[in-house]
C-alpha positions in Angstrom: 25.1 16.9 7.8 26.8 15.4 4.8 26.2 12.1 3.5 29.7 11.5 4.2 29.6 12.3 8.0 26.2 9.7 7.9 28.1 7.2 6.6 30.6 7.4 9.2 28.2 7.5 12.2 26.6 4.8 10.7 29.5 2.6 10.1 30.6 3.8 13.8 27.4 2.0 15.4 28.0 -1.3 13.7 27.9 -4.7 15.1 31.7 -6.6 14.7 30.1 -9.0 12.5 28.1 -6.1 10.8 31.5 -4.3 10.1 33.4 -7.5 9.3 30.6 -7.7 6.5 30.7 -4.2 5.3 34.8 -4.0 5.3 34.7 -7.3 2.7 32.1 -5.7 0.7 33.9 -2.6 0.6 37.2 -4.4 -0.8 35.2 -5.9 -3.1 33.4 -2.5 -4.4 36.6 -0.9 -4.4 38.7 -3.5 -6.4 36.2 -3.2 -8.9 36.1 0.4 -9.2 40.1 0.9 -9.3 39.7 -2.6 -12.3 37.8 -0.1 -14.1 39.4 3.3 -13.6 42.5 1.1 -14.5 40.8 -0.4 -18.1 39.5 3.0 -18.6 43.3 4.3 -18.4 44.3 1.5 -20.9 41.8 2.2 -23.5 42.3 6.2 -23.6 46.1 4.9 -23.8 47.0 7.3 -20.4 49.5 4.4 -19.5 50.5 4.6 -22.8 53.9 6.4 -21.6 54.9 4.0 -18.8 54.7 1.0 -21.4 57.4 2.7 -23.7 59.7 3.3 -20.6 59.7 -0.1 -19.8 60.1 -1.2 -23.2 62.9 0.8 -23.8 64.7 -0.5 -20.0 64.1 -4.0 -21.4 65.8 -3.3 -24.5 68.6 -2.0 -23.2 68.6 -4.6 -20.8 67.9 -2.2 -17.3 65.1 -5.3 -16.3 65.8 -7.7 -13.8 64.2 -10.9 -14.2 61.9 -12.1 -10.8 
C-alpha cells in the first residue's frame, strides 16, 4: 500500500473535530507551499512574460481600473 492510500484511510477514520483540525492545517501547509513555488517563480523571472503583457495592455490603455 502507498503512502498515499495510508493517508487517505487515515484521514477517512477521523474524528469531525480531528478532520476540522487537519483540513485548517492543510490550508495552512498548502498556502505556504504555493507562497513559495510562487517567489520561486519570481526570482528565476518564469512570470517574467505575464508582467510585459500587462505592461504593454496598460500602456496602451486595454486595463480597466477596479
Amino acid at each position: 500500500m502507498s503512502n498515499l492510500q495510508d493517508l487517505e484511510r487515515t484521514v477517512k477514520q477521523l474524528s469531525p473535530e480531528d478532520l476540522a483540525a487537519f483540513r485548517a492545517w492543510f490550508a495552512e501547509f498548502d498556502a505556504q507551499v504555493w507562497d513559495q513555488q510562487f517567489e520561486n517563480d519570481v526570482k528565476t523571472g518564469r512570470l517574467n512574460h505575464l508582467a510585459d503583457r500587462a505592461l504593454q495592455h496598460l500602456h496602451r490603455d486595454r486595463c480597466t481600473d477596479l
